[in-house]
N, C-alpha and C positions, 0 to 999 in steps of 0.2 A: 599560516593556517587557512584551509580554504572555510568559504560560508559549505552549507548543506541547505538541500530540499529532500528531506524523509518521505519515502510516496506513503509511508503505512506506521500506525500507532492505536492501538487499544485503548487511550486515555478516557473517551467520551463513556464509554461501559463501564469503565472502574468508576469513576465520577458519578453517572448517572445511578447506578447500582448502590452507592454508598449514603448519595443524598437527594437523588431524584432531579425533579426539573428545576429546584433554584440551583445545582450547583453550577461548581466554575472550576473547568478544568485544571485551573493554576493553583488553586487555595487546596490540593489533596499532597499534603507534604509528603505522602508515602508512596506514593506515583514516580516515574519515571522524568517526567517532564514537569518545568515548571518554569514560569518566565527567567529568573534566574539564569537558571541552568540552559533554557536553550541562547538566552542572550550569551553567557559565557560561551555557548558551544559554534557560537556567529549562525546562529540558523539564520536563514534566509526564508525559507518557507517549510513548513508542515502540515500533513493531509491527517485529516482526523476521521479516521474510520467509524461510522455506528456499524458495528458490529452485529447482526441479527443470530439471537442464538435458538438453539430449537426450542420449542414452544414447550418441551417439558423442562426446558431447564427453569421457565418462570416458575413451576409448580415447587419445581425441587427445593428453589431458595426461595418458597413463599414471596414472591415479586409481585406486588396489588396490580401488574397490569398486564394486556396480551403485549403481542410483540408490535399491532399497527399503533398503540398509545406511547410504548415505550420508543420507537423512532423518532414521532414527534418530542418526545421528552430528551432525547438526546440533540437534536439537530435545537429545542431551547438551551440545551447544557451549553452548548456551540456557540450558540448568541448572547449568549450570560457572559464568555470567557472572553469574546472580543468588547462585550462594549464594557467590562468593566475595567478591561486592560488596554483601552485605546489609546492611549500615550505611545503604547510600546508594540500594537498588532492592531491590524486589519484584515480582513476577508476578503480573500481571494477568489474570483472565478474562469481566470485566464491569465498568460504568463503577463499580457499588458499589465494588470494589475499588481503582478508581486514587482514586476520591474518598476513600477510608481509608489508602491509603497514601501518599497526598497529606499527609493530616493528618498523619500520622506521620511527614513529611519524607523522606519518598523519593520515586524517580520510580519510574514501573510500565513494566515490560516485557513486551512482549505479543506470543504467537509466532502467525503467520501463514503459512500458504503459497501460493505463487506457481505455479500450473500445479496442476490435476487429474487427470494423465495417470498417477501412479500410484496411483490408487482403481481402475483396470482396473472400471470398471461393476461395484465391489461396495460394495453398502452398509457390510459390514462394516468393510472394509478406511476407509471414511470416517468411522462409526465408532469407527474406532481411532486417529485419526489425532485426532479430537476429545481423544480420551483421554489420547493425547498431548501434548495443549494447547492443539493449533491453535484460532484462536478466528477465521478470517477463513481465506475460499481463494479466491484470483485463479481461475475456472471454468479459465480456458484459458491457455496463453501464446502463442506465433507458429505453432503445431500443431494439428489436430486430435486429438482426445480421446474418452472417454466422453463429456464433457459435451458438444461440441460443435461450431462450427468457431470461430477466431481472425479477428483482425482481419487484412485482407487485400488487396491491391491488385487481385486475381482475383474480381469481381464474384459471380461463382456461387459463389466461398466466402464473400465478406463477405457476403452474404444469407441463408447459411444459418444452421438456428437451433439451439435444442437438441435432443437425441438424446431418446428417451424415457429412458431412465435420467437424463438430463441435468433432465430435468424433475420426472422424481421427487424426485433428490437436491437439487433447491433447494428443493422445498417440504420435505426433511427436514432441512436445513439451517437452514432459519426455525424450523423447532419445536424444534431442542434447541438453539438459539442459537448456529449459528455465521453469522458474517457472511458474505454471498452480495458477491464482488469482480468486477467484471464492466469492471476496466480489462484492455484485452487480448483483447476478445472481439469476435465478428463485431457488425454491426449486428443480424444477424438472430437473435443468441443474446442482445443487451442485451434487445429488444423481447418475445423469449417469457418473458426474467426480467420484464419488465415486467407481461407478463398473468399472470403466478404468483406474484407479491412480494404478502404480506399485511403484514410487516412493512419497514420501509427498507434498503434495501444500498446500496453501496457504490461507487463507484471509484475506491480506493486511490490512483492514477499516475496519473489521465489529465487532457488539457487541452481546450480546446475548435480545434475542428476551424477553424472559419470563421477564427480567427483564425493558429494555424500550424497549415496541410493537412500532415496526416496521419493514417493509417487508423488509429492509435493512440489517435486525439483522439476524441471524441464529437463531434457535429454540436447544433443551436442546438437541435432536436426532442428530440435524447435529452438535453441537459442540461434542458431543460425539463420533461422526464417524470421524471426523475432526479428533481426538485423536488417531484412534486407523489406523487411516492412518499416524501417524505421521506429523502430520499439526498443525501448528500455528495460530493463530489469533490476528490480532493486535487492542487493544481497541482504538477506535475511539473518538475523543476531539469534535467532534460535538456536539452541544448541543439535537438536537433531538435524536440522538441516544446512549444517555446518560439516558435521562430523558423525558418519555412522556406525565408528563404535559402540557395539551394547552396551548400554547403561551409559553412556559419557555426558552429561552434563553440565560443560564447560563449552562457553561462549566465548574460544580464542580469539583473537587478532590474528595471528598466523595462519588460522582456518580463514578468516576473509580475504585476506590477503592469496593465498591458495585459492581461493575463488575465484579472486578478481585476477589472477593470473591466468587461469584456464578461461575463465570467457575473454578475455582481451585475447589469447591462444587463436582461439577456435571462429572468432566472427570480429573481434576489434573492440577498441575499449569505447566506441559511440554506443556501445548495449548497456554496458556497467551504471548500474546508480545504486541510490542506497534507498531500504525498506525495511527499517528495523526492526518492527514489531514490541517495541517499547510498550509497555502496560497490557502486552497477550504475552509473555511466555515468562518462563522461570528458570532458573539455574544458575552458574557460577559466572555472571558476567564480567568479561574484563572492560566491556564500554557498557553501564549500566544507564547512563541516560546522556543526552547530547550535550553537555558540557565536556566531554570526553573521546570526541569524536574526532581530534586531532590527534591520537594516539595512532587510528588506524589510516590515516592520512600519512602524517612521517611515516609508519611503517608503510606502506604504498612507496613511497618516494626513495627510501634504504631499499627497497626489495628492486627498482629500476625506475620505476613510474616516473614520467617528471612532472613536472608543476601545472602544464596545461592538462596532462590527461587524467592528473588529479580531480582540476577544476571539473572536467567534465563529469568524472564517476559522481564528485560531491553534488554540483545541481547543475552545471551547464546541460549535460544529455536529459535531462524531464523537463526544461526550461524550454530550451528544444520540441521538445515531442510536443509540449503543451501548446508552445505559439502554433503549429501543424496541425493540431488535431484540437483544439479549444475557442472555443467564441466567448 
């Protein structure tokens, strides 16, 4: 069974949401993840996404706070869950790090954010947000932003690209190493990171397009460019963007594994990783949390895959990207 490094998980918002800023992302037994479970599952590393969600969803579920007190209450959720569990994790902010706390017998935890919308076009403020820990930021989520516009079923938005602040902040992103995440973004905002990426990024969640349509998915062109930038993609456990039959809510193995066939197809299996989406999505999963993540591994390996290009999909390709593209 190989280890894994998941680029992407919702647990820090399920946590946060349920008990605010003392909790601890291991102690919510009804969560996805839990040390348990991912020591069963041989994690190696995990990215914990604060997830920013829109400003009326704090209203709708009466949430005592905006979204700039809720990020700091999540990134404490973050620091709750390493130093209570330091026996068995440490925090992560470059692959130097997970490869020493590997030796040391822990897995590494690594805080990431999902949506750019509160950097409001200030360098500082993403600056601070570095200093916070974040080491990886989804540019956009289903909204436009500073950075840019979202992926989108509305042509004139999925074409548009980045903002000029959008374009600054990825090329200052690459220089102090944080990773540029580009699952969730228009076509036209993957394409201008493309002519500004000097180093590899990322897409955290995303699957490919040709195989289940959806404007969430990359297309055969952007998984290919994706490649030859040296970028990874992490295949997504949703059921939509697995599988685009109506109404199908089943979260195959067989659908990943069809996944991870067509992109090792079309650009080579250095693009393939995994990005689960563990504690953002719902439906019938047959890998419901990372102690079960050697299910879709042997099936990798029966379907042709062999052992090294396993290791890769599991964490050697974002281990990769991260020594490339991380300080």
């Amino acid at each position: 069974m190989s280890y894994t490094i998941d680029m992407h998980c919702d647990s820090l918002m399920a946590a946060e949401f349920r008990e605010g800023p003392t909790a601890d992302v291991f102690d919510c037994p009804d969560q996805a993840l839990d040390i348990k479970r991912l020591i069963e599952g041989k994690a190696m590393a995990q990215f914990f996404a604060i997830f920013v969600p829109p400003e009326e969803a704090f209203s709708h579920m009466k949430y005592p706070v905006g979204a700039a007190q809720y990020i700091e209450e999540c990134a404490q959720v973050f620091e709750n869950t390493v130093s209570r569990h330091s026996d068995v994790v440490a925090k992560a902010c470059n692959a130097q790090d997970v490869e020493r706390n590997w030796k040391d017998g822990k897995l590494s935890a690594i805080l990431t954010m999902e949506d750019g919308v509160e950097v409001h076009g200030d360098m500082a403020k993403l600056d601070h947000f570095y200093d916070l820990g974040v080491r990886a930021l989804t540019l956009t989520w289903n909204f436009e932003n500073c950075f840019g516009a979202p992926n989108s079923k509305d042509p004139l938005i999925m074409n548009k690209g980045l903002t000029e602040f959008g374009k600054e902040a990825v090329k200052h992103m690459q220089e102090i190493g944080m990773l540029v995440d580009v699952s969730h973004v228009s076509d036209g905002v993957f394409w201008d990171v493309c002519k500004i990426a000097k180093v590899p990024f990322i897409a955290s969640h995303s699957n490919a397009r040709s195989v289940a349509y959806h404007t969430r998915n990359m297309t055969d062109d952007m998984i290919k460019e994706l490649h030859k930038h040296g970028g990874c993609m992490g295949i997504n456990f949703l059921p939509a963007f697995l599988n685009d039959t109506p109404g199908f809510t089943e979260s195959r193995i067989e659908d990943m594994v069809e996944m991870a066939l067509h992109e090792k197809e079309i650009a080579g299996v250095d693009v393939i990783a995994i990005g689960t989406d563990f504690d953002g999505m719902g439906g019938d999963l047959e890998i419901p949390g990372p102690q079960k993540m050697n299910l879709l591994y042997d099936a990798l390996i029966r379907t042709g895959f062999s052992v090294e290009e396993v290791d890769k999909i599991a964490y050697g390709n974002v281990l990769r990207v991260m020594k490339e593209a991380m300080r």
